[in-house]
C-alpha positions, 0 to 999 in steps of 0.5 A, a space after each residue: 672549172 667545175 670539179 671532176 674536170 680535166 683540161 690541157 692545152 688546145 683540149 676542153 674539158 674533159 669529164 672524170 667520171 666514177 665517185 673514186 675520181 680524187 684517189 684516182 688523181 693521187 694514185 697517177 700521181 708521179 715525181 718529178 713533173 707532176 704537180 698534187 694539190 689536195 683541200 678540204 674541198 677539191 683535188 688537182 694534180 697538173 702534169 709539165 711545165 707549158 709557161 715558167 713564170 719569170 723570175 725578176 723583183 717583182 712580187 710572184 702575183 705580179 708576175 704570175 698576174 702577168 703571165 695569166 693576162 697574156 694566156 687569156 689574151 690568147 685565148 686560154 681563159 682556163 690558165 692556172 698557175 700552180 708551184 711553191 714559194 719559199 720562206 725567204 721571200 727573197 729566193 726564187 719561187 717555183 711557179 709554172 702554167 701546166 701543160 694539164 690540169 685535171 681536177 676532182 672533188 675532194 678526197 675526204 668525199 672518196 670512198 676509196 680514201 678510207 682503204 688503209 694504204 700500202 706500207 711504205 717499203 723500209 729501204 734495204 739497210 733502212 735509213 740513217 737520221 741525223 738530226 741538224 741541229 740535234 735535239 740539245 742544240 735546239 732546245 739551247 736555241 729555245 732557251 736563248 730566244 726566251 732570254 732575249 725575249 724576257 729582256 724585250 728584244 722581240 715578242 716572238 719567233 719560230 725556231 725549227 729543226 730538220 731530221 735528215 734522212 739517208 738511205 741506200 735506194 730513194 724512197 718511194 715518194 708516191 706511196 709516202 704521199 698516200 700514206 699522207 693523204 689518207 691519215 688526214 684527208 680533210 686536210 691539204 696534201 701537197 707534192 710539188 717540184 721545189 728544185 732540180 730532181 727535188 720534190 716538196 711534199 707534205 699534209 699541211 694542217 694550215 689555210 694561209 689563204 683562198 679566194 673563190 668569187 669575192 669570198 676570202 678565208 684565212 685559218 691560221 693555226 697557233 699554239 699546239 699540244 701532241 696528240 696521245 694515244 690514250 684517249 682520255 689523255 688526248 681529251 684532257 690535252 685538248 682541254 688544256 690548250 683551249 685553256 692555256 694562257 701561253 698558248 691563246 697569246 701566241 694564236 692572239 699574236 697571228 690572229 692579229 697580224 692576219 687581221 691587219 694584212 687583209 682588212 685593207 683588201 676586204 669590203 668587211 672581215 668577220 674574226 671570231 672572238 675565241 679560237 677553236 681545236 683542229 686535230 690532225 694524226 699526231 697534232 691539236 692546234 689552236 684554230 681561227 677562221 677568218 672570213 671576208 669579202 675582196 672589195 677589188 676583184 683584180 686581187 688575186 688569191 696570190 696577191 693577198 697570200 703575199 700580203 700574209 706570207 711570212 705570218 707569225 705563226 712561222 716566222 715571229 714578230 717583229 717580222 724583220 727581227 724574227 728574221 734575223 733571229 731565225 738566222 742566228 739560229 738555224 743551222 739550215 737554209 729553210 728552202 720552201 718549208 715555210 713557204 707557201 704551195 697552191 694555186 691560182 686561176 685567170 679570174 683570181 682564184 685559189 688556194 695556198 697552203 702553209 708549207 709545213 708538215 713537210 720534207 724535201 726529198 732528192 735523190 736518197 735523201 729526205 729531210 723533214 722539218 718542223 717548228 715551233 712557236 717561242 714566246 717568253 713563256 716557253 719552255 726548251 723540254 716542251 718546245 724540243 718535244 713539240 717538234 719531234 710530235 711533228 715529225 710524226 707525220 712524215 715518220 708514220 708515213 715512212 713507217 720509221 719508228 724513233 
């Protein structure tokens, strides 16, 4: 279906008309059953729930392969399949054939995505933050991975910690998601059910996988420095990590894995030899795009998302000893962050972000998360301050200052 288009079922489409037809999507946006997904090239937001996919062993893109076959068997050949899937590839995803779709060009092309966004409200009595596992216990984390790695027990993980935050009323999380949406709107915005009376939400820098037609793009991101306020700083930390040999070895490590997981399903895939910069509000990130062409048009967007998830750019390598690690860890079950949220139509198409940059909200209570990457050349103070530059996204949306 063509951007600036709506469908529901038993209705064709219907035409969104105007140029501000995105931030009119983002604006309708409510918790609770609705569904928001924005990329650099289209907006979605999905209202209900007409068909959950099952839940059984099976791969989500089995089963979502499945439930798409018997929609267009019956006549609706417009069935897409949109939710999240968490890190533990193990627990149930959240997946489900809407009962309306309404689409509309990207929100980086709406001229009403450049008007400031209303202040998020401070909550009377403002929030309490409670950090788990707390700044010092992380970086003890940090320090013990880099002993066990310098001793060769694995090449990498990603270690993350959450911020908890509490408040007297729930926070307004349509506002928070404008907010998000308009400090990057180049980027992939998301807000999903993740759970009864829970909702995931967040501005995820990081393309896991699409798939349109026969093309097939992965961007993976690894290696990161903060932004800074001060712009010659900013230019001489972008520098910096373009140059830095710890760095380029862990964006080398993904770029290598995402490589090997696609190439049996792609006709030819072209990897560039250097990775490049991605800004966001608060983050540089090391960047590589790789582009191919699916040689069996019956694998999905899904499919080939699961052929990647969980890459090492949120969990480590080995994969299964990272893993373990991270369980060790992590004093925190990990739900959907680091998971993957998107998309996917009957004929194979869609889009599936990585599920970072993130909060899960429910009820009074918003835990945000964030990562890094620990190889053995890391250091716990630069790792520690790496997170908390993280966390900025979701504070600045809040407007919490920490």
């Amino acid at each position: 279906m063509s951007a600036g288009t709506s469908r529901s079922s038993g209705s064709g489409p219907r035409p969104l008309t105007g140029a501000a037809a995105a931030t009119a999507l983002l604006t309708a946006y409510e918790p609770g059953d609705h569904w928001f997904f924005a990329s650099p090239t289209r907006t979605l937001l999905a209202h209900g729930a007409r068909f959950e996919v099952p839940q059984d062993e099976r791969p989500p893109a089995a089963r979502v392969s499945e439930l798409l076959a018997e929609r267009r068997s019956s006549g609706d050949r417009a069935a897409l399949v949109v939710g999240t899937v968490p890190f533990d590839r193990s627990a149930p995803a959240l997946l489900a054939v809407p009962h309306t779709v309404s689409w509309a060009p990207a929100l980086r092309d709406d001229p009403l995505i450049a008007l400031p966004a209303p202040a998020c409200t401070p909550p009377a009595g403002g929030w309490t933050v409670r950090e788990v596992p707390t700044a010092r216990q992380y970086a003890a984390s940090v320090a013990s991975a880099v002993r066990r790695m310098r001793a060769g027990e694995f090449s990498k993980v990603v270690i993350a910690r959450t911020l908890e935050l509490t408040s007297a009323a729930e926070p307004d999380i349509p506002a928070v998601l404008r907010r998000l949406a308009g400090s990057d709107p180049g980027g992939y915005t998301f807000a999903m059910p993740s759970g009864p009376g829970r909702t995931l939400l967040g501005a995820s820098p990081e393309l896991l996988v699409s798939r349109r037609g026969s093309r097939v793009v992965a961007n993976p991101l690894a290696g990161s420095a903060p932004r800074s306020a001060d712009l010659a700083e900013d230019v001489r930390r972008a520098s910096a990590l373009l140059d830095s040999a710890k760095d380029l070895h862990e964006h080398a490590v993904v770029v290598d894995a995402v490589r090997a997981a696609l190439a049996p399903y792609c006709a030819h895939l072209d990897v560039p030899a250097r990775p490049t910069l991605v800004r966001t509000a608060t983050m540089w990130h090391l960047s590589t795009t790789l582009s191919g062409e699916v040689q069996d048009p019956a694998v999905s967007a899904l499919e080939l998302a699961g052929a990647l998830h969980p890459t090492p750019a949120v969990c480590g390598t080995p994969t299964a000893r990272a893993r373990e690690v991270i369980n060790e860890l992590e004093p925190f079950d990990r739900g959907h962050y680091t998971g993957m949220a998107g998309w996917s139509d009957a004929s194979g198409d869609g889009e599936w972000v990585v599920s970072i940059r993130c909060a899960e909200a429910q009820g009074r209570r918003l835990r945000l998360y964030a990562g890094a990457g620990v190889v053995p050349g890391s250091s716990p103070e630069a790792e520690t301050a790496e997170t908390a530059a993280k966390f900025r996204t979701f504070l600045d949306a809040l407007g919490v200052e920490q």
